[in-house]
C-alpha positions in Angstrom: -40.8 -37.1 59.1 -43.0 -36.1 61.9 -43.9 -38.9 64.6 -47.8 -40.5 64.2 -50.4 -38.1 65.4 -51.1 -40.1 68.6 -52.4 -36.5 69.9 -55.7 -37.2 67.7 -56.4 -39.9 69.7 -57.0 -38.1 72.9 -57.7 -34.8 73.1 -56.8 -32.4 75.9 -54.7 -31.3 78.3 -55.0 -30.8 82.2 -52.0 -28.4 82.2 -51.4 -28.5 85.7 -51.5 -32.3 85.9 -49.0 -33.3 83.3 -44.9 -32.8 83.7 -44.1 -29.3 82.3 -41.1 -30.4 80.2 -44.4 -32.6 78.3 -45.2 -29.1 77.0 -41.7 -27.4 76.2 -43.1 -26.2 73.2 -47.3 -26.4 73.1 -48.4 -22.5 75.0 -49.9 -23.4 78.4 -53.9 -22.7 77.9 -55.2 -20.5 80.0 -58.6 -21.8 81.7 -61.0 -19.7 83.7 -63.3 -20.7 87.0 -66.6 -20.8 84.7 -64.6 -23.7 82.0 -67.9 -25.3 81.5 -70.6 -22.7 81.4 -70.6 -21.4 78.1 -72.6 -19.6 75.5 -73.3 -20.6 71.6 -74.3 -18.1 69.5 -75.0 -19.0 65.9 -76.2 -16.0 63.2 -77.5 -15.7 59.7 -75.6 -14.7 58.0 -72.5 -14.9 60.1 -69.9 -12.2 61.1 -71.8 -10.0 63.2 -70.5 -8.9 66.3 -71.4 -10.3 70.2 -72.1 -8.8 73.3 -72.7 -10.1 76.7 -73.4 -7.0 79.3 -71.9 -4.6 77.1 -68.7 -6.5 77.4 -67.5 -8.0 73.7 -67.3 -11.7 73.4 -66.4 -11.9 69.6 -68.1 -12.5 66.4 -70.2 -15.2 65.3 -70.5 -18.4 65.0 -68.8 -18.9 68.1 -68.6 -20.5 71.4 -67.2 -18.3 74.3 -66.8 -18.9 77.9 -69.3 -16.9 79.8 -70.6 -17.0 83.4 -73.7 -18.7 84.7 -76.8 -16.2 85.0 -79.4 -13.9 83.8 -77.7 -11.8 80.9 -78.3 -9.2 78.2 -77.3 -10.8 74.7 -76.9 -8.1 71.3 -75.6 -9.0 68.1 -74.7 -5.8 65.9 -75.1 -6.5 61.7 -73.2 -4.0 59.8 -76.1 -1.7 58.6 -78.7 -3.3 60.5 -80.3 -2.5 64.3 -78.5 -4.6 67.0 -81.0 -7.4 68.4 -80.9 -7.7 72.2 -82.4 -10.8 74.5 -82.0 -11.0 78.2 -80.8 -14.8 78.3 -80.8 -17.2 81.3 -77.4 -18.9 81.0 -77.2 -22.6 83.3 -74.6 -22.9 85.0 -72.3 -25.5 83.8 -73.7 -26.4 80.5 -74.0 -24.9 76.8 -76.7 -22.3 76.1 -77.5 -22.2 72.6 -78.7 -18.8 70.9 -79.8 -18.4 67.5 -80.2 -15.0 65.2 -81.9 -14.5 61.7 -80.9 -11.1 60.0 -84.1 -11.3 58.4 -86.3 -11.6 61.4 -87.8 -15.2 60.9 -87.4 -16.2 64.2 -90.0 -15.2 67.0 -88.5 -12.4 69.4 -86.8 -10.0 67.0 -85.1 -12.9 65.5 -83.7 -14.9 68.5 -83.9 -18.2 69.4 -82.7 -19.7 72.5 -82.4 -23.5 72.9 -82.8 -25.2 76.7 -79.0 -26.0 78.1 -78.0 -29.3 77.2 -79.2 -31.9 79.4 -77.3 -33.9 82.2 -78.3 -37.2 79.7 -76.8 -35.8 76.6 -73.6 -35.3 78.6 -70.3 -37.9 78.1 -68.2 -39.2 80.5 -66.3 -35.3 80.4 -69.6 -33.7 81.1 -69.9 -32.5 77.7 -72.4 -33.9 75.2 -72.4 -33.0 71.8 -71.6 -29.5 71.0 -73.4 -27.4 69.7 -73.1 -26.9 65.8 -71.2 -30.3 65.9 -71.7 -32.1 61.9 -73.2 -35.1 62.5 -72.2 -38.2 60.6 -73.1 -41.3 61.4 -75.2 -44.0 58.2 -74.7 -47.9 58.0 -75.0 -47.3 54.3 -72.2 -48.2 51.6 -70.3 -45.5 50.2 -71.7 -44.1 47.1 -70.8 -44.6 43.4 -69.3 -40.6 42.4 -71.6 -38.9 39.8 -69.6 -37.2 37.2 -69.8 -33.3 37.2 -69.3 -32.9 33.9 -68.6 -35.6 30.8 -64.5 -34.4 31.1 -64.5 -35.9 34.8 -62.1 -38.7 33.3 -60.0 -36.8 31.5 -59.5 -34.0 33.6 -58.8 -36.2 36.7 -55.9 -38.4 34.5 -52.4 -37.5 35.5 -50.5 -35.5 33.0 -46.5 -36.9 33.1 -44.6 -33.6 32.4 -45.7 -29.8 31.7 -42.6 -27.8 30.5 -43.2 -24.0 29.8 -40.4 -21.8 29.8 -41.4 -18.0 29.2 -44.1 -19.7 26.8 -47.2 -16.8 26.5 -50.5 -17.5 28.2 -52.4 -17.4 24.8 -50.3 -20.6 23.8 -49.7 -22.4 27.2 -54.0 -23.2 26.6 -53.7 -24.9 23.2 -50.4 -26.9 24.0 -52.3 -28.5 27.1 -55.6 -28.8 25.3 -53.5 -30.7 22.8 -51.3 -33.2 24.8 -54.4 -33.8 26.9 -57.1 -34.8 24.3 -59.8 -32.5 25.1 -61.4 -28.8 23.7 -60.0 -26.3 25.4 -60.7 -22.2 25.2 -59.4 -19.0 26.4 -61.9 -16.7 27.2 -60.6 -13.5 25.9 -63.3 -10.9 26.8 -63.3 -12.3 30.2 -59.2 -12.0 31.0 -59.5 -8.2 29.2 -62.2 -6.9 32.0 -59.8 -9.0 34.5 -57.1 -6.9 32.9 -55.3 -10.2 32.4 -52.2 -9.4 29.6 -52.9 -13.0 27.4 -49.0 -12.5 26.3 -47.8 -12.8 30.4 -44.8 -15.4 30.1 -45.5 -18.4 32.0 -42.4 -20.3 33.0 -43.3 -23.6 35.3 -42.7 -27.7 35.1 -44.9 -29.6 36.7 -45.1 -33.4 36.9 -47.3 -36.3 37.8 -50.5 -34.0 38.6 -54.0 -34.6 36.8 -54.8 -32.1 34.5 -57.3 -30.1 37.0 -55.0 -29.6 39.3 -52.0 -28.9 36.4 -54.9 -26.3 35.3 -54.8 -24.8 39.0 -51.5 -24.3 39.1 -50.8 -22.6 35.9 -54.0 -20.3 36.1 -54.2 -19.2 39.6 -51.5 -17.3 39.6 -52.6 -15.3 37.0 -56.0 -14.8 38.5 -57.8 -17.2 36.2 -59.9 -20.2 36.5 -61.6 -23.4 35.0 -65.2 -23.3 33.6 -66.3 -26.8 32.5 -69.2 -26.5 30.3 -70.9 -28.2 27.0 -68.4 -30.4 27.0 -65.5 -27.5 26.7 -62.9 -26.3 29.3 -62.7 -22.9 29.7 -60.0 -20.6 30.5 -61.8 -17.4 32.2 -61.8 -15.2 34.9 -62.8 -16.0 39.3 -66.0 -13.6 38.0 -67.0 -15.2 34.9 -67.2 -18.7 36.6 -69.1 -17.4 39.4 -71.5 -16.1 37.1 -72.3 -19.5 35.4 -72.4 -22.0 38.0 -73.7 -25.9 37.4 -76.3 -27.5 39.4 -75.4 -30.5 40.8 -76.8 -33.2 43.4 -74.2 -35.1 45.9 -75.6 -38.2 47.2 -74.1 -38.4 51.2 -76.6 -41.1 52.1 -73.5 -43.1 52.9 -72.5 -40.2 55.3 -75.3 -38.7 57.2 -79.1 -39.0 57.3 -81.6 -36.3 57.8 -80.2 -35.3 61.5 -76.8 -35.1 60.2 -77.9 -33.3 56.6 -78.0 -29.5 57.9 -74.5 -29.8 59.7 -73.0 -31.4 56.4 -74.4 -28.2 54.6 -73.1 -26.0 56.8 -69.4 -27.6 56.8 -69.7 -26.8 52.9 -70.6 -23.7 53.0 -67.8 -22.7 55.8 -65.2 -24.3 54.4 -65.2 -24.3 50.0 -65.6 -20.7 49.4 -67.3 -19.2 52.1 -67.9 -15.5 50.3 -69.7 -17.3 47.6 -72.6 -18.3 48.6 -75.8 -16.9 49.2 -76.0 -16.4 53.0 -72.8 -14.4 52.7 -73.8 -12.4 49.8 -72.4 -14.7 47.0 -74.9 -16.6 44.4 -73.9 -20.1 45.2 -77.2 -21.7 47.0 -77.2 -25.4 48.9 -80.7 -27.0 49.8 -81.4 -30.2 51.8 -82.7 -33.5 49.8 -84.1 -36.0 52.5 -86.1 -39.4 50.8 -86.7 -42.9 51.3 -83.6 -43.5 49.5 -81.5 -41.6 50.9 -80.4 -38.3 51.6 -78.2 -35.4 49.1 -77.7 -32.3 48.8 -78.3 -29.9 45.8 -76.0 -27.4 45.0 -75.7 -24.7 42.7 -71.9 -23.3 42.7 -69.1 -22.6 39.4 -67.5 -25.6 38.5 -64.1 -25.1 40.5 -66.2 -24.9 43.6 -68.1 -28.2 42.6 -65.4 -30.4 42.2 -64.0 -29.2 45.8 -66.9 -30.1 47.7 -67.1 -33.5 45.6 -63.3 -33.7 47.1 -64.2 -32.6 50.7 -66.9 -35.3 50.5 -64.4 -38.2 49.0 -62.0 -37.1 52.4 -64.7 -38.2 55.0 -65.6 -40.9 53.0 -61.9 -42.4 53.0 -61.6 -41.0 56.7 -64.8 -43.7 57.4 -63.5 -46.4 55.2 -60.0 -46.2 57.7 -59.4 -48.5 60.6 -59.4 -46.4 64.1 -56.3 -47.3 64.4 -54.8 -46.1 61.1 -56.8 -43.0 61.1 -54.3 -39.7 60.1 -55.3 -36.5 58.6 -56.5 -36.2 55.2 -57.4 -33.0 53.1 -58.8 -32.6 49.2 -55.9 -30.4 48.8 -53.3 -28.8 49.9 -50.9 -29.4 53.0 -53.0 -33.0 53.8 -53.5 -34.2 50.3 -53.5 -38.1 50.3 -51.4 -37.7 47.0 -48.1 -39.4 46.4 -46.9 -36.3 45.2 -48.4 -34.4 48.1 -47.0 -36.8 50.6 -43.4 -36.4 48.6 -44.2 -32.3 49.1 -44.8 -32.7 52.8 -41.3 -35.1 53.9 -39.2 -32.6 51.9 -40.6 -29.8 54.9 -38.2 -31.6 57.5 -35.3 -32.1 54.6 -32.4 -30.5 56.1 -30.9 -27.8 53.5 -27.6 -25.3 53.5 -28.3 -22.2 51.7 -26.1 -19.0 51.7 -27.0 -16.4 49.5 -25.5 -13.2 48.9 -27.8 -10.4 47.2 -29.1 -13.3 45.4 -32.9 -12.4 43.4 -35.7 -13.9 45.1 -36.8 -16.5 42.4 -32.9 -17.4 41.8 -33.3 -18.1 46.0 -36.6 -19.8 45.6 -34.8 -22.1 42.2 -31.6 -23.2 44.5 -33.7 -23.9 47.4 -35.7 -26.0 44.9 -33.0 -27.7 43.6 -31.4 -28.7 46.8 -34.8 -30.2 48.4 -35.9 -31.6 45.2 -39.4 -30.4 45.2 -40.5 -27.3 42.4 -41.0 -24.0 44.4 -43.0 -21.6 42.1 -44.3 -18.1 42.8 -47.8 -16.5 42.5 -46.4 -13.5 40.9 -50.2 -11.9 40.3 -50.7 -11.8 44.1 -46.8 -10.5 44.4 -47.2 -7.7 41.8 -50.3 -6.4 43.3 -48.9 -6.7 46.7 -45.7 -4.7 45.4 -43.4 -7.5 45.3 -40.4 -7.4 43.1 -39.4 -11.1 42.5 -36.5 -9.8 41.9 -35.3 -8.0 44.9 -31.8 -8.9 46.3 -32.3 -11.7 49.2 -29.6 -12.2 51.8 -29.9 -14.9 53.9 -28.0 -17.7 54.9 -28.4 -21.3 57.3 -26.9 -24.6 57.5 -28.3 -27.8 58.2 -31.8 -26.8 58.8 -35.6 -28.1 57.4 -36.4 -26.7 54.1 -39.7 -25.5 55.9 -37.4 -23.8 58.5 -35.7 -22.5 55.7 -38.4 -21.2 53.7 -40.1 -19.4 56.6 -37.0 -17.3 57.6 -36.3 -16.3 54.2 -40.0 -15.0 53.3 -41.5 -13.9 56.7 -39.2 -10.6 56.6 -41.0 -10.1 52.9 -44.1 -10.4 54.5 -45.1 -13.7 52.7 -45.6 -17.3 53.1 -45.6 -20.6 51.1 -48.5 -22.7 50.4 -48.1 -26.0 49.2 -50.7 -26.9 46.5 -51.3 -31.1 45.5 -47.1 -31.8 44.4 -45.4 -28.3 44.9 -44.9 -25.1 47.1 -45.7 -21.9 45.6 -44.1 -18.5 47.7 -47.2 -16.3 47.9 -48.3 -12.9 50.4 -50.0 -14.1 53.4 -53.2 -12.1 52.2 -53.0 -14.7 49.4 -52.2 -17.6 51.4 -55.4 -17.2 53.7 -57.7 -17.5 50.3 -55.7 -20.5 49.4 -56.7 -22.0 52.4 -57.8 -25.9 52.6 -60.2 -28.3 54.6 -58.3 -31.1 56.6 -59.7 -33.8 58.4 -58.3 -34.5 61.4 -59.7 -37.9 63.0 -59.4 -39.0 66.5 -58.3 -42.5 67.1 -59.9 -45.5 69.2 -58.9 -44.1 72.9 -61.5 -41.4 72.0 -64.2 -44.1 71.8 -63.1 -45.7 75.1 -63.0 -42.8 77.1 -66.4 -41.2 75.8 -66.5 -39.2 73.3 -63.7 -36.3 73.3 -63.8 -32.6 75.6 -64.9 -31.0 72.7 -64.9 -27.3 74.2 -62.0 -27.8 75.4 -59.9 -29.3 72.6 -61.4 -26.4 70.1 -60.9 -23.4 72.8 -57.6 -24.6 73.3 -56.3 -24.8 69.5 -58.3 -21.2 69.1 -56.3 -19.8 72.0 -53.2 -21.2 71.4 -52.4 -22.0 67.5 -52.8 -18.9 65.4 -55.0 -17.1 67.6 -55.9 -14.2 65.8 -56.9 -16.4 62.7 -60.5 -17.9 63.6 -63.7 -16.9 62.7 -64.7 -17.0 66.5 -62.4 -13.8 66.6 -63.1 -12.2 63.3 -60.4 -14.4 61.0 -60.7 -16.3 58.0 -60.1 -20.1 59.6 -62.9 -22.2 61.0 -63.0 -25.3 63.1 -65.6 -27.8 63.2 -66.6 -30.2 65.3 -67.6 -34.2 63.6 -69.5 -36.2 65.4 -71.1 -39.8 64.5 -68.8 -42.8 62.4 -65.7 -40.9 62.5 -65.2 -38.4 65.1 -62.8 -35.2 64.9 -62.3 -31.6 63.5 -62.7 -29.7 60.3 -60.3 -27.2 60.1 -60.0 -25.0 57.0 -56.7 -23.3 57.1 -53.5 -22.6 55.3 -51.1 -24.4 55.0 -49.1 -22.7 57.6 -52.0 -23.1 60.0 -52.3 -26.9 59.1 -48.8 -27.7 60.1 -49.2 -25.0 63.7 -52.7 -27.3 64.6 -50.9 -30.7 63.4 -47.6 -29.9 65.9 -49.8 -29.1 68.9 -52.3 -32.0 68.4 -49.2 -33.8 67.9 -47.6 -32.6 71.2 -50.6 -34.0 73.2 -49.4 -36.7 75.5 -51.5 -40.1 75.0 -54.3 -40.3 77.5 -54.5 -36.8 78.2 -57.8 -34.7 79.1 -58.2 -31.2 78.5 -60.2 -28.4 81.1 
């Protein structure tokens, strides 16, 4: 097991103030002469592409170091004209720009906030950055509201799931069976999916609740849940998209109304970002600010609901946690509070002796299983459209090293990955793995508080540059990170798993009482 995250509690690194042999294996971050002058630029939609003099900076949302002065801003939309401003940047601070695709803002579309203000600043010289989420209410958490009348049922825990070669077109009954509810296989939709309902599905699976039993078994053939009338529906990523529930989250026990559009925005970024509306998908979130309280309205499939209601539940038990108990929590995935999950994660440093001689890959993947005692399954829809023959001779041999160590060097030279998903790890194609990607809390502890609140810049630019650096959206990748402010302070990160365990070993590699420029 991995040491406490005491790196949480502080949060950067003066590189050339600290011992080297602190960093022998966190990248030294490279910092420039302008480290505090830099420029936000936020679009709608986001994605498009940033300029500063001609020079490229990236794509949006993003911050990027820039320096100080009188500059010519463009932002390039596929299929649209680039928008230029001439911006006054302060030196020293955070200039905030803002761009609307559709032209609502005055100026072609741009707006430009003052720099942040010398009283907004913390003890760092940094005051809340922008596009921060903040949280902060004195209310008590909030009683969930059901998305559907199957909410019990689907979140019990199902003992043991035993299918051995067992065709799709049964495994649905035999679940809706042993689990007491009405349960249907939406044949027209898996024939436009081209989904073969006579595929052999061979998996065990124990001690998961039957949503997440349902995740397991369907993903990998493409498919999905649709909860409706009272039915559960097995159907296709495109028929669920196409009937989406409304539903209303009360977060008055997270933000109020200065906090609300932040919370939105963390949504939208993190659970399925190319479904909604702003990115050319129909899901659609609005803004609900009363007396009572505050909530937001959302219109998204089913699967998609039940995520956010998750992501929600994380910073509500990340709020209910002592400072000093704080550690990273996720709705799924490689931070899943979980006993099962947790059990997934310690078996990553379980030390394992594997030689294998032109050995298939799934008889690899089964002894590897077997020896760490945790099921390894494999998404063989997104390895037979990658080309993948699961049963292509493997060669590979190591003693006495982590399963996680293990698992890497056997798949990377296949060009795939593992993900692990609530109990188990499932060997997948790294294309797959970055839309299996999660949101994970990561809090910071009570030294943040003392010292002021935390170098934000500096803590995200230096897990961008360092820890999968071609992965963030800053740089045209998949992976975002988000700054919370308010109650519980620290970062957002949706990421695979992979990218969960690179960002949990450098935060974990920051000495206590460490700053970061």
């Amino acid at each position: 097991m991995r040491s406490p995250l005491l790196s949480i509690m502080v949060v950067a690194v003066v590189v050339a103030a600290l011992p080297s042999a602190t960093f022998a294996q966190v990248p030294q971050v490279q910092t420039a002469k302008e480290s505090t002058t830099r420029l936000y630029v936020k679009t709608l939609p986001p994605g498009a592409q940033v300029t500063l003099d001609g020079k490229p900076l990236g794509v949006s949302d993003g911050l990027f170091l820039v320096p100080a002065g009188t500059a010519k801003v463009t932002v390039q939309f596929d299929g649209a004209e680039p928008q230029v401003r001439q911006v006054e940047i302060a030196d020293g601070r955070i200039t905030r720009v803002e761009v609307s695709l559709a032209g609502d803002q005055p100026d072609g579309g741009f707006r430009v906030d003052p720099p942040q203000a010398a009283a907004q600043q913390d003890a760092f010289g940094f005051g809340t950055p922008p596009g921060a989420v903040r949280l902060t209410s004195k209310r008590p958490p909030v009683p969930a509201v059901p998305l559907s009348p199957l909410d019990a049922k689907l979140l019990a825990m199902v003992d043991d799931v035993n299918f051995v070669e067992t065709p799709l077109r049964d495994v649905v009954p035999a679940l809706a069976k042993s689990a007491g509810v009405e349960m249907l296989v939406d044949t027209r939709a898996l024939e436009e999916s081209g989904v073969d309902l006579n595929t052999p599905i061979t998996d065990r699976l124990q001690g998961l609740p039957l949503i997440a039993v349902l995740d397991n078994l369907l993903r990998p053939c493409g498919l999905t849940v649709l909860v409706r009338d009272g039915i559960i529906e097995a159907t296709s990523v495109e028929r669920a998209s196409e009937k989406p529930i409304v539903h209303v989250h009360d977060v008055s026990d997270l933000t109020g109304a200065e906090g609300l559009a932040g919370l939105a925005e963390l949504i939208q970024e993190g659970i399925a970002p190319d479904s909604w509306r702003n990115a050319g998908g129909e899901g659609a979130i609005r803004q609900i600010i009363a007396d009572e309280g505050t909530a937001l309205a959302v219109s998204q499939s089913w699967q998609n609901q039940w995520q956010i209601a998750r992501l929600l539940d994380v910073l509500r038990q990340a709020k209910a946690t002592p400072p000093d108990k704080r550690r990273p929590l996720g709705y799924a995935g490689y931070w899943s509070g979980a006993a099962t999950a947790v059990a997934a994660r310690a078996a990553l440093e379980k030390a394992v002796n594997v030689e294998f001689d032109e050995m298939p890959l799934r008889d690899a993947l089964a002894a590897l299983a077997k020896q760490a005692g945790v099921p390894i399954g494999l998404d063989f829809r997104s390895l037979d459209v990658a080309g993948v023959d699961v049963n292509m001779p493997v060669t590979f041999a190591l003693k006495g090293r982590p399963l996680a160590v293990a698992l890497d060097r056997m798949l990377d030279p296949l060009d795939m990955t593992f993900v692990i998903r609530g109990c188990r790890f499932v060997a997948t194609t790294r294309d797959a793995a970055v839309e299996m990607r999660s949101v994970a809390f990561y809090p910071f502890g009570p030294d943040t508080d003392r010292q002021g609140r935390a170098n934000w810049p500096g803590l995200v630019d230096a897990i961008e540059a360092t820890v999968t650096p071609d992965n963030w959206r800053s740089v045209g990748g998949a992976s975002m990170i988000r700054v919370i402010d308010g109650d519980v302070p620290g970062l957002a990160i949706s990421h695979t798993t992979a990218g969960h365990r690179a960002v949990d070993a450098f935060l974990t590699a920051i000495p206590k009482g460490a700053t970061i420029k």
